[in-house]
PDB file as gemmi writes it, atoms N, CA and C in Angstrom:
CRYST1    1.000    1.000    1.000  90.00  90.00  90.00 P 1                      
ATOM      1  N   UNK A   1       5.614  -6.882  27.361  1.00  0.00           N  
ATOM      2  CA  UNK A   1       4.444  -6.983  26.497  1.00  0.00           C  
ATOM      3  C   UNK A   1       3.900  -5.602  26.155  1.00  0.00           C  
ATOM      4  N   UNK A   2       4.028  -4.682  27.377  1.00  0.00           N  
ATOM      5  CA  UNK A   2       3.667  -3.149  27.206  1.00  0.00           C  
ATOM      6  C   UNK A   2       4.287  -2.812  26.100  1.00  0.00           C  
ATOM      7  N   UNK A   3       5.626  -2.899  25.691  1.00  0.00           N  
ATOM      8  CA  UNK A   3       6.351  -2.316  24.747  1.00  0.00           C  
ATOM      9  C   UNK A   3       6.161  -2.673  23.449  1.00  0.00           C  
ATOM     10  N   UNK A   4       6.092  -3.738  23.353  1.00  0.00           N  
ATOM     11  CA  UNK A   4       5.650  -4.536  21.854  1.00  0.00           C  
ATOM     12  C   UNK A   4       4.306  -3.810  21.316  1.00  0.00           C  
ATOM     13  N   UNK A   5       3.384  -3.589  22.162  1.00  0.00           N  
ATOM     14  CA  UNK A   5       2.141  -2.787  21.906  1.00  0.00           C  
ATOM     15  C   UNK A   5       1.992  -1.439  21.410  1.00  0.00           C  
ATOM     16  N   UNK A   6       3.214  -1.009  22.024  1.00  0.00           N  
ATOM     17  CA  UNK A   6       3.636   0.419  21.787  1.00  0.00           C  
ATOM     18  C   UNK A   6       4.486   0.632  20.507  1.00  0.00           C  
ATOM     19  N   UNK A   7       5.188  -0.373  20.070  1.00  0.00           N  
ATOM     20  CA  UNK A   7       6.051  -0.467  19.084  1.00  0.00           C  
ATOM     21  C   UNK A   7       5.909   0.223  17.461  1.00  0.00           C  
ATOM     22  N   UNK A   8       6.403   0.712  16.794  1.00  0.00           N  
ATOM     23  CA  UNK A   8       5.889   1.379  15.447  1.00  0.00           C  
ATOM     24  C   UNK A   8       5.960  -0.067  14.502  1.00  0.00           C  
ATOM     25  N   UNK A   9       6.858  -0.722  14.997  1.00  0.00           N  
ATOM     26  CA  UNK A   9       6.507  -2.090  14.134  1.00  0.00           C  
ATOM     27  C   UNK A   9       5.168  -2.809  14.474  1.00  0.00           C  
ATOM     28  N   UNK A  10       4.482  -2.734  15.611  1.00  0.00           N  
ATOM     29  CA  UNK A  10       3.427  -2.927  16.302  1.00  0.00           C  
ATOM     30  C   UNK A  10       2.102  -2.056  15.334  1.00  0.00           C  
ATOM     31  N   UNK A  11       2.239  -0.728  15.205  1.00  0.00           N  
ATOM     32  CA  UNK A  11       1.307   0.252  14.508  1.00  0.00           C  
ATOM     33  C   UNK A  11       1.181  -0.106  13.544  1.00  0.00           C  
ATOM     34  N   UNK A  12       2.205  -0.568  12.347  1.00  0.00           N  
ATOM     35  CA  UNK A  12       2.868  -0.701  10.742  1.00  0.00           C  
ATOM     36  C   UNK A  12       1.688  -1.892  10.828  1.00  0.00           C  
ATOM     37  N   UNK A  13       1.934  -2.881  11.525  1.00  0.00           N  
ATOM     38  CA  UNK A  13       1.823  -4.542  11.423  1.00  0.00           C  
ATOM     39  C   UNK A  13      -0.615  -3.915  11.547  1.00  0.00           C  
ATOM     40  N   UNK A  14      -0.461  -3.628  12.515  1.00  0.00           N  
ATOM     41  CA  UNK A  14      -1.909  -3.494  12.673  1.00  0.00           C  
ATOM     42  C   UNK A  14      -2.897  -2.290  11.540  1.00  0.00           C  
ATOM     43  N   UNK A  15      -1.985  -1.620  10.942  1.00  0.00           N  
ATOM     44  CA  UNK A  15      -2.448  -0.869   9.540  1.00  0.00           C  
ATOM     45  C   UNK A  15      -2.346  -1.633   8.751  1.00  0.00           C  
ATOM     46  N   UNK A  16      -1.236  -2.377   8.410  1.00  0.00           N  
ATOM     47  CA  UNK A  16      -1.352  -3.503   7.016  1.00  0.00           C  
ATOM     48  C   UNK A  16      -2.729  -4.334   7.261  1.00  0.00           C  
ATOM     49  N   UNK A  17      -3.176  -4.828   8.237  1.00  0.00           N  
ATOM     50  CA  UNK A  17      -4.111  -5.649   8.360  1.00  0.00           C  
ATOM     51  C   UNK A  17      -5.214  -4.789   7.855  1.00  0.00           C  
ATOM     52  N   UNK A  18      -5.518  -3.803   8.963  1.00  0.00           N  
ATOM     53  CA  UNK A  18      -6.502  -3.020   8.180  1.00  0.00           C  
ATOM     54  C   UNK A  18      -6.581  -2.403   6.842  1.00  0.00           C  
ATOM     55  N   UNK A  19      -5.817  -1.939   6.436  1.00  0.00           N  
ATOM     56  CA  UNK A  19      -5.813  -1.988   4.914  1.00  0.00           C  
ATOM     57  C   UNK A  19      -6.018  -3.406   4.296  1.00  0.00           C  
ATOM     58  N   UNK A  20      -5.609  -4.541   4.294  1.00  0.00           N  
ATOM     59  CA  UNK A  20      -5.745  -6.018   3.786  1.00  0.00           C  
ATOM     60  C   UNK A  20      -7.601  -5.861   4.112  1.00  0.00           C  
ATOM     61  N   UNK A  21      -8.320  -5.532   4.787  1.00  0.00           N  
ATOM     62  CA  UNK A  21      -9.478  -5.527   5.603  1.00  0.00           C  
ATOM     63  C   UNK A  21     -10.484  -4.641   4.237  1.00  0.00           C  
ATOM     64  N   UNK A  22     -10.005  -3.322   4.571  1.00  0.00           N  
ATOM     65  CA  UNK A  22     -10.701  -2.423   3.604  1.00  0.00           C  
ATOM     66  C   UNK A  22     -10.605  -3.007   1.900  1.00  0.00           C  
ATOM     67  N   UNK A  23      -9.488  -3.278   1.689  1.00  0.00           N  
ATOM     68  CA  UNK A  23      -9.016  -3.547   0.038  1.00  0.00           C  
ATOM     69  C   UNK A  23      -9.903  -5.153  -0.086  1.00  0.00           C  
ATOM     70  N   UNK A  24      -9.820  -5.952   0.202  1.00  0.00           N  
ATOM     71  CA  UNK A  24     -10.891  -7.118   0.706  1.00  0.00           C  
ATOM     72  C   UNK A  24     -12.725  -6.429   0.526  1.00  0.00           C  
ATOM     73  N   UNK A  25     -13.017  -5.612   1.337  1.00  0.00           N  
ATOM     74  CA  UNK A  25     -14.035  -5.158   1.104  1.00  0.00           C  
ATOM     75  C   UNK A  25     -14.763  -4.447  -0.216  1.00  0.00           C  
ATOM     76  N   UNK A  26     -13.433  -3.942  -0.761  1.00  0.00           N  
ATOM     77  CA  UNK A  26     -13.878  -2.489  -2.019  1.00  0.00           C  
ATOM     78  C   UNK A  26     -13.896  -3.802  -3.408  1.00  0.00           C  
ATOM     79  N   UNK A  27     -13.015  -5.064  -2.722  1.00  0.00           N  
ATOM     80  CA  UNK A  27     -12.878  -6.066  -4.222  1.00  0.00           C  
ATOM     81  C   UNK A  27     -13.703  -6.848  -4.056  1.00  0.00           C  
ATOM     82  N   UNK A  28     -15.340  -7.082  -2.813  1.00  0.00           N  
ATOM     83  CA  UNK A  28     -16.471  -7.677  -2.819  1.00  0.00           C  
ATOM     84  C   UNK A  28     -17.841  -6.952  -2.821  1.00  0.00           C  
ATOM     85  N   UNK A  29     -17.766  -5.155  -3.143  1.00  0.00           N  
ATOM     86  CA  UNK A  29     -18.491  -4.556  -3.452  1.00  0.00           C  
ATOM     87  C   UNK A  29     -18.979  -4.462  -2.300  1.00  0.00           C  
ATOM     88  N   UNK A  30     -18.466  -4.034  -1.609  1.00  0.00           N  
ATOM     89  CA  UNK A  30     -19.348  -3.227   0.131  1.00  0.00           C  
ATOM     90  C   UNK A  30     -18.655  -1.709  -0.430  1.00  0.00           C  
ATOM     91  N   UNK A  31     -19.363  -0.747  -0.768  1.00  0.00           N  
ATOM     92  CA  UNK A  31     -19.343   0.557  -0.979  1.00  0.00           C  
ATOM     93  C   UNK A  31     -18.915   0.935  -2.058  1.00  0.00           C  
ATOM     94  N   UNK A  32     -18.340   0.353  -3.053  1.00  0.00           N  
ATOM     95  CA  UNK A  32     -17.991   0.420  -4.685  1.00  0.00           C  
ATOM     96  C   UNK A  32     -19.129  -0.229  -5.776  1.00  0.00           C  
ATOM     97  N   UNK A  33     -19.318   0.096  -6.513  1.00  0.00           N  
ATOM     98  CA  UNK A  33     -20.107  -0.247  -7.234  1.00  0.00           C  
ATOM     99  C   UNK A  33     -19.629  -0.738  -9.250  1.00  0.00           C  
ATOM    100  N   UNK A  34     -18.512   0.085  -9.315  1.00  0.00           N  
ATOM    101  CA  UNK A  34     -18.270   0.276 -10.211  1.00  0.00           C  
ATOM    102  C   UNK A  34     -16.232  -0.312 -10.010  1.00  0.00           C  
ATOM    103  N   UNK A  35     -16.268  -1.903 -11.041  1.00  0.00           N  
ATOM    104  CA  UNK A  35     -14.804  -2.385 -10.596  1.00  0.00           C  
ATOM    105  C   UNK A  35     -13.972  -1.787 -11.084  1.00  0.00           C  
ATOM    106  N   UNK A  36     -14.187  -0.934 -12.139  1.00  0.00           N  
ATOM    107  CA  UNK A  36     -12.437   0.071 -12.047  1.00  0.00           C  
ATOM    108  C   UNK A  36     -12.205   0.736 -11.515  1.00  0.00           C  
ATOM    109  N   UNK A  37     -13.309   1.449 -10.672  1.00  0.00           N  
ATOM    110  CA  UNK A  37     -12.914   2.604  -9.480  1.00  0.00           C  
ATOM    111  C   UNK A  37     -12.607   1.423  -8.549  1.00  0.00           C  
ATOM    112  N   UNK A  38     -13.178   0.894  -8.191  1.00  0.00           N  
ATOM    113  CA  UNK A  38     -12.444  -0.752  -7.405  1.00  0.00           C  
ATOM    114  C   UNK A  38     -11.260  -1.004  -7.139  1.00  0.00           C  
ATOM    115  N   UNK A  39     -11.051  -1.573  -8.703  1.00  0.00           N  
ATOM    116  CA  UNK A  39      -9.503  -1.600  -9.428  1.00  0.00           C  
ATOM    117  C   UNK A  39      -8.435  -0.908  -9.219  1.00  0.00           C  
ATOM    118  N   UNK A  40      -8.672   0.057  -9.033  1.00  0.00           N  
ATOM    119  CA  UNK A  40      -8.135   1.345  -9.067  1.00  0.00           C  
ATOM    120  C   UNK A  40      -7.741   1.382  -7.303  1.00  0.00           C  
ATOM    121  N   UNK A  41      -8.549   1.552  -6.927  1.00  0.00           N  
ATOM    122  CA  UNK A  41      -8.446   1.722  -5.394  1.00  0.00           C  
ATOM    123  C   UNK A  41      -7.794   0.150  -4.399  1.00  0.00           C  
ATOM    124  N   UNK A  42      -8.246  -0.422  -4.785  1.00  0.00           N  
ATOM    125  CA  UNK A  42      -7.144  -1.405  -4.384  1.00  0.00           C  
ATOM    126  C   UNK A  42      -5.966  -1.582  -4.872  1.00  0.00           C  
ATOM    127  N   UNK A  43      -5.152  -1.414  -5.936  1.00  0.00           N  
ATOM    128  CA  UNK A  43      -4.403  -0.614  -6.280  1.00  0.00           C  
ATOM    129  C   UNK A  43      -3.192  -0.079  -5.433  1.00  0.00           C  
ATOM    130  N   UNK A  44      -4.188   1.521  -5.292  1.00  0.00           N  
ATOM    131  CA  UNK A  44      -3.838   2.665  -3.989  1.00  0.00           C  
ATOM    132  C   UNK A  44      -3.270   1.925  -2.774  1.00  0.00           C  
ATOM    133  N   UNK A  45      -4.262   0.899  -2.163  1.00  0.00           N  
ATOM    134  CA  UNK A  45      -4.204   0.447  -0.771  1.00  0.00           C  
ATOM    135  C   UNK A  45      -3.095  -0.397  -1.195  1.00  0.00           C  
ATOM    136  N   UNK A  46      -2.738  -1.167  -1.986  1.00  0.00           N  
ATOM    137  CA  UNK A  46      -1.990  -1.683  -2.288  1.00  0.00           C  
ATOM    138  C   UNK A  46      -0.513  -1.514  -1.987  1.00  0.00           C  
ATOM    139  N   UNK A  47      -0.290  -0.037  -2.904  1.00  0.00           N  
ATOM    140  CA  UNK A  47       0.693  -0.087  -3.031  1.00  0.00           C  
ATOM    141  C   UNK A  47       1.385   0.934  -1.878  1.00  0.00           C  
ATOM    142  N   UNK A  48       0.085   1.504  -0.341  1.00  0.00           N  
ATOM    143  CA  UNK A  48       0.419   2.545   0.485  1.00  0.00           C  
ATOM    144  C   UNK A  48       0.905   0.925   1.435  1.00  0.00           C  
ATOM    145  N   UNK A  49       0.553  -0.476   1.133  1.00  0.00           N  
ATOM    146  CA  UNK A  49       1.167  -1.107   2.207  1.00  0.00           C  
ATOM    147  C   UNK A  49       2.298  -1.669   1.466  1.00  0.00           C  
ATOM    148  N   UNK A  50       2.914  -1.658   0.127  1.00  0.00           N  
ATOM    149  CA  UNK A  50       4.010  -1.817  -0.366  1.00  0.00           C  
ATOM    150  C   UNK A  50       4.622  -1.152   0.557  1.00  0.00           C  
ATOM    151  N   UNK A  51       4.720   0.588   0.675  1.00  0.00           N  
ATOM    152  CA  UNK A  51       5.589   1.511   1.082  1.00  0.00           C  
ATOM    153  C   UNK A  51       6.173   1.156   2.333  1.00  0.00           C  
ATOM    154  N   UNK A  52       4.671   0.933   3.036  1.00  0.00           N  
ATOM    155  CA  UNK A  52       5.279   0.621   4.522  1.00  0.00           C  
ATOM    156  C   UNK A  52       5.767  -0.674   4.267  1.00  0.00           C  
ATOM    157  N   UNK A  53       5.574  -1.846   4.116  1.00  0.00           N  
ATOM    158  CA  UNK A  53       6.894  -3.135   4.287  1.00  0.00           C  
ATOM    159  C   UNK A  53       8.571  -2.528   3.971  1.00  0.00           C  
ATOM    160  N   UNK A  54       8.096  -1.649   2.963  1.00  0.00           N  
ATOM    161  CA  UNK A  54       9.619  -1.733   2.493  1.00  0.00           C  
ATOM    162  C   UNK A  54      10.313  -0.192   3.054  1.00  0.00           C  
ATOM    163  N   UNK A  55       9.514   0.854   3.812  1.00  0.00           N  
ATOM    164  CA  UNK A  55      10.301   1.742   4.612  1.00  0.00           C  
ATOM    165  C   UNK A  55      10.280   1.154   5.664  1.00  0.00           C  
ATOM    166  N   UNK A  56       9.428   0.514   6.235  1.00  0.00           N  
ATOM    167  CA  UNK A  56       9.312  -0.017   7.829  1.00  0.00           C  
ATOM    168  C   UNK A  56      10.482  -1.118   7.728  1.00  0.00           C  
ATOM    169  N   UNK A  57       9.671  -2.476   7.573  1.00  0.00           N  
ATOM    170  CA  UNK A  57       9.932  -3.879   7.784  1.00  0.00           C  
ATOM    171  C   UNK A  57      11.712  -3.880   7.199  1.00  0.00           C  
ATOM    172  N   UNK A  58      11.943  -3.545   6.079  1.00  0.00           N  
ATOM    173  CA  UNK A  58      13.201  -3.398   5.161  1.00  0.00           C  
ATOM    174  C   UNK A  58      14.412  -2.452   5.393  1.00  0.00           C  
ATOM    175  N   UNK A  59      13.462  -1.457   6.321  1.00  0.00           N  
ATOM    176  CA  UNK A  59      14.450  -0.919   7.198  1.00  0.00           C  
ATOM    177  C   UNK A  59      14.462   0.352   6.147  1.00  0.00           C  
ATOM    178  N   UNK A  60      14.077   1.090   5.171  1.00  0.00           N  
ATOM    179  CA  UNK A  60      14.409   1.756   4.068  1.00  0.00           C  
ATOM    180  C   UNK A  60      14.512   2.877   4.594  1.00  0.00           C  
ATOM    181  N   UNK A  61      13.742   3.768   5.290  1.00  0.00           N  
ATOM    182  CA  UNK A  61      13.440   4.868   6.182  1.00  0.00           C  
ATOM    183  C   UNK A  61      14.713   5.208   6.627  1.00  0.00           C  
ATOM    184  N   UNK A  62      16.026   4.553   7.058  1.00  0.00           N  
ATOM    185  CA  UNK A  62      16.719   4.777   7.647  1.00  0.00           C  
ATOM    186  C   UNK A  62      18.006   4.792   7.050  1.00  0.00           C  
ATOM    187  N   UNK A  63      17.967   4.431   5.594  1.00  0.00           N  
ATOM    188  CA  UNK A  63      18.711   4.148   4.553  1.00  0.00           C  
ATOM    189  C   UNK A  63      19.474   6.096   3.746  1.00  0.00           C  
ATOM    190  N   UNK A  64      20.201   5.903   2.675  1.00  0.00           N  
ATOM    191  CA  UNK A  64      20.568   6.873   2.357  1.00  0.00           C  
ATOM    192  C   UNK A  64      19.458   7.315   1.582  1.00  0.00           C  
ATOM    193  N   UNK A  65      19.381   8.801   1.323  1.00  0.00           N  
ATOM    194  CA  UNK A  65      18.558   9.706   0.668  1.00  0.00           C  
ATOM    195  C   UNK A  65      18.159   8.895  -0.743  1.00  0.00           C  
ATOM    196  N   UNK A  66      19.459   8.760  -1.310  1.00  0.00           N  
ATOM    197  CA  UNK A  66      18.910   8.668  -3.103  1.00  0.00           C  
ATOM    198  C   UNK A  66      18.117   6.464  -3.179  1.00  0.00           C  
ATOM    199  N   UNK A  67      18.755   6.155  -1.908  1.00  0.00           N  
ATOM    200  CA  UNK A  67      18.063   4.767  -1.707  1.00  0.00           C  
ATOM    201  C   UNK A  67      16.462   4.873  -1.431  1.00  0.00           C  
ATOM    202  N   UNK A  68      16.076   5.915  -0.543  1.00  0.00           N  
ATOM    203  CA  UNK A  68      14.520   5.960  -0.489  1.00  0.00           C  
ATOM    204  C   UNK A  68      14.318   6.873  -1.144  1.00  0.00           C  
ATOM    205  N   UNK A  69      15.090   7.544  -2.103  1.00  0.00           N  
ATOM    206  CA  UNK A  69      14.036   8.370  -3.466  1.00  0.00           C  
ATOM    207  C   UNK A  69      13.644   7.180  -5.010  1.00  0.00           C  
ATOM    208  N   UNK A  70      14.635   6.571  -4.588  1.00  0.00           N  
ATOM    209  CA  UNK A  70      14.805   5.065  -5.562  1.00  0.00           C  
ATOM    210  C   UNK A  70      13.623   4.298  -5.244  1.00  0.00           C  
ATOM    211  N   UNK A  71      13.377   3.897  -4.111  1.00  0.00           N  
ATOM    212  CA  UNK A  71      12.042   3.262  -3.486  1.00  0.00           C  
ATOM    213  C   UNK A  71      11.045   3.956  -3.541  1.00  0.00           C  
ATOM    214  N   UNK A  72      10.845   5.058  -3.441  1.00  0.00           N  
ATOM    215  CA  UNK A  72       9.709   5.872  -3.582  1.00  0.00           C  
ATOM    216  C   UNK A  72       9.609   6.119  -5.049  1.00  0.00           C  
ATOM    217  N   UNK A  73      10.304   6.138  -6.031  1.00  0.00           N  
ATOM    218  CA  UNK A  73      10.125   5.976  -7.455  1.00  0.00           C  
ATOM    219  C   UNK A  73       9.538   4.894  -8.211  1.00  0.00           C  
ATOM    220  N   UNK A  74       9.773   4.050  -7.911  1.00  0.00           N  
ATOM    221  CA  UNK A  74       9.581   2.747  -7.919  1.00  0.00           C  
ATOM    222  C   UNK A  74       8.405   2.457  -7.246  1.00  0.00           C  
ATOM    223  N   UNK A  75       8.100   2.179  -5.849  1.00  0.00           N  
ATOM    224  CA  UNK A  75       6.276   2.524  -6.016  1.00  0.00           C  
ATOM    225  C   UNK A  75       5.660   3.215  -6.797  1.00  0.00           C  
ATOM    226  N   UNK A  76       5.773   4.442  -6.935  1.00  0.00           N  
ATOM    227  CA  UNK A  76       4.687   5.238  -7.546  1.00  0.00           C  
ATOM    228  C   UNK A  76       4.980   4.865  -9.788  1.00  0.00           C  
ATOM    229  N   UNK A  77       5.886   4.593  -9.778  1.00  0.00           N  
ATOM    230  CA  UNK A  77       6.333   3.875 -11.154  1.00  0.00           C  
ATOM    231  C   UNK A  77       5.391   2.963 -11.407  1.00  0.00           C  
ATOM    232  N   UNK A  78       5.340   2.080 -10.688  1.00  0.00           N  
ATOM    233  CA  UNK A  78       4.585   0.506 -10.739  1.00  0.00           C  
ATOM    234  C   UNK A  78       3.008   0.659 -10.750  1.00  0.00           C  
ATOM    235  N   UNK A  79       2.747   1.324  -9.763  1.00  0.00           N  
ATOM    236  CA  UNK A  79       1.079   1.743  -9.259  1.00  0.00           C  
ATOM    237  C   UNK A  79       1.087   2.751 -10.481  1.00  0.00           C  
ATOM    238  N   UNK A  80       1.654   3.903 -10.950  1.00  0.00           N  
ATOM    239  CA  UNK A  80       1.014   4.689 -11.881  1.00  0.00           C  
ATOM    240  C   UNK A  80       0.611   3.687 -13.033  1.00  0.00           C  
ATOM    241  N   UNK A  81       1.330   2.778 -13.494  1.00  0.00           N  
ATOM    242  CA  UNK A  81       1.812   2.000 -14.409  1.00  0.00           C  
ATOM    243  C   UNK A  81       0.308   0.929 -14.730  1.00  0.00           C  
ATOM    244  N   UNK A  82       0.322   0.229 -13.058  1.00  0.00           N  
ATOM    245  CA  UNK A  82      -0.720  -0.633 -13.276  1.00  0.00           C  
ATOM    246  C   UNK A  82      -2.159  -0.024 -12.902  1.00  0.00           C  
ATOM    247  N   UNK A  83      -2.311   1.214 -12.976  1.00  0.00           N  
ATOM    248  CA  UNK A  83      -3.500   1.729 -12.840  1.00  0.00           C  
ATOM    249  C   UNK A  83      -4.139   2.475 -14.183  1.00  0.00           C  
ATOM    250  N   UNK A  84      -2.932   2.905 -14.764  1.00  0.00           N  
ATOM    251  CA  UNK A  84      -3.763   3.326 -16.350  1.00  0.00           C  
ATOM    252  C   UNK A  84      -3.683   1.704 -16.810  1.00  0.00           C  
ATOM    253  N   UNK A  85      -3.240   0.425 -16.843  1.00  0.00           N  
ATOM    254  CA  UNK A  85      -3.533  -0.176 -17.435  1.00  0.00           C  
ATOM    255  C   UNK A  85      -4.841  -0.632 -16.748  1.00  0.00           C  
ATOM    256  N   UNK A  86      -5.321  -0.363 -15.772  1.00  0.00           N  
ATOM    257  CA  UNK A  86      -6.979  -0.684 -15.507  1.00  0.00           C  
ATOM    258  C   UNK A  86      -7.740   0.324 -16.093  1.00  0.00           C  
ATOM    259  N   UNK A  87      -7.454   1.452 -16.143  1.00  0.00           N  
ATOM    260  CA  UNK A  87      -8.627   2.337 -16.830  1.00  0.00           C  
ATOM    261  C   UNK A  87      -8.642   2.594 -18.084  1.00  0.00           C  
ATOM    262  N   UNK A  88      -7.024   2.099 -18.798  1.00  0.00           N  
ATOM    263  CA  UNK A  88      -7.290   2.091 -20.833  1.00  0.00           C  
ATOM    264  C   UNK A  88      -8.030   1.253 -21.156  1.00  0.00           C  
ATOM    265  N   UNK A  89      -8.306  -0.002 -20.022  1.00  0.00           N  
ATOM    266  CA  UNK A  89      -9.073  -1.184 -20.386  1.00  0.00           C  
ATOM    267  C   UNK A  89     -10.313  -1.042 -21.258  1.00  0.00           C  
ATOM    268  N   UNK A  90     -10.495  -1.507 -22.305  1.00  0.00           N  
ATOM    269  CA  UNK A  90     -12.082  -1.171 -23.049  1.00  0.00           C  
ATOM    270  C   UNK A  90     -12.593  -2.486 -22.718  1.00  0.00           C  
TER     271      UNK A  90                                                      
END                                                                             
């Protein structure tokens, strides 16, 4: 049981929550005020627990170079992508 506690899949698993926790909070207005900075920031949290499922959980981290420059393109592709479409919003 010691070990499971200690585990980086253990760390990964208890940051996703907390992030799910914070991003929950910023999209019911506890410290944001304004929903495209909101928008925007959940978003962020979003897509920093994309990274980890898919370097952690998916195993990607451990994969060849141009496989996690591919994954890391591809997050930041998607999130750049769906974040100017929250702030061109009129």
């Amino acid at each position: 049981m010691n070990v499971l506690l200690r585990s980086r899949a253990t760390l990964v698993w208890l940051l996703l929550v907390a992030a799910t926790a914070l991003s929950w909070g910023m999209g019911h207005d506890v410290g944001i005020s304004d929903m495209r900075i909101a928008g925007v920031a959940i978003i962020v949290v979003a897509f920093v627990k994309v990274r980890f499922v898919v370097f952690e959980f998916m195993e990607i981290r451990g994969a060849p170079k141009w496989m996690r420059q591919v994954g890391e393109g591809w997050i930041v592709l998607i999130a750049t992508l769906l974040i100017a479409r929250i702030l061109i919003q009129v």
